[in-house]
C-alpha positions in Angstrom: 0.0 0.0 0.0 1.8 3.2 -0.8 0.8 6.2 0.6 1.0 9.9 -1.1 3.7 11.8 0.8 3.5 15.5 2.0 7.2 16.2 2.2 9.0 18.1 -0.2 11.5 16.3 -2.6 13.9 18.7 -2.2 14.2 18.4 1.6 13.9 14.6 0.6 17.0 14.7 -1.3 18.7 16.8 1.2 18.2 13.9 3.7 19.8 11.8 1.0 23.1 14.1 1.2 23.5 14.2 4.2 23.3 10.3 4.6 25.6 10.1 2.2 28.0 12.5 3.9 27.5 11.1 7.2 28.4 7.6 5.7 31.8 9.1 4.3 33.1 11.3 7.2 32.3 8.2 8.9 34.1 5.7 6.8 36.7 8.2 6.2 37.6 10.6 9.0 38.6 8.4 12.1 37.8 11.5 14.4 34.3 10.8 13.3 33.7 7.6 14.5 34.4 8.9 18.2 32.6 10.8 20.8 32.2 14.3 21.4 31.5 16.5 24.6 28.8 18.0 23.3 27.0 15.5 20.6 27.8 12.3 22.2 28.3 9.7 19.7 29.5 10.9 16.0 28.0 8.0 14.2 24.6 8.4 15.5 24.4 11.9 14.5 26.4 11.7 11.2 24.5 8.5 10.2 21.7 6.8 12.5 19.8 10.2 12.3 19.7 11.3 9.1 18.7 7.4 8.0 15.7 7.5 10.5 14.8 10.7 9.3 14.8 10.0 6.0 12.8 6.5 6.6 10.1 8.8 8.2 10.1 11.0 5.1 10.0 8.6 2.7 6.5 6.9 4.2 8.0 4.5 6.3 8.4 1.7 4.4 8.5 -1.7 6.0 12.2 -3.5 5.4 12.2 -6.6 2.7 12.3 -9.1 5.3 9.1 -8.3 7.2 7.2 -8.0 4.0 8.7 -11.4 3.2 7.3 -12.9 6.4 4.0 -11.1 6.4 3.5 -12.7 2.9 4.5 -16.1 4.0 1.9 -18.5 2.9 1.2 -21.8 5.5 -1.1 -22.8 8.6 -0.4 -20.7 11.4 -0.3 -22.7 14.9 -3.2 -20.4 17.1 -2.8 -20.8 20.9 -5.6 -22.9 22.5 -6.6 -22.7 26.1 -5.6 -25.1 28.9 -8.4 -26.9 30.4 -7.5 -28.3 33.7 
């Protein structure tokens, strides 16, 4: 089910950027993967955040293996009450 999203594509494709710069500094810079006094941990801001951001803008679409799983065909085992 896709949904129609409201945010721009512009600020869309800004999230993309800086994803994609996170990723590098990250890779790159060893002073990025660190910890700083006032951020706290470089990877989570430079990478973690922009990725959650832009899963938010993008409609939130559910990862390949919980489709997969949701689709999965078979009897499903229902819990049955204990009689004692």
């Amino acid at each position: 089910m896709q949904t129609r999203s409201f945010i721009r594509p512009e600020f869309v494709l800004t999230l993309r950027r800086a994803l994609l710069g996170g990723l590098a500094l990250v890779a790159l810079v060893p002073a990025a993967r660190g910890s700083n006094a006032w951020l706290g941990w470089m990877p989570l801001w430079l990478v973690l955040m922009p990725a959650c951001a832009l899963w938010v803008a993008e409609g939130l679409p559910l990862p390949r293996l919980a489709t997969l799983m949701a689709h999965r065909g078979g009897r499903r085992v229902q819990a049955r009450r204990l009689r004692m």
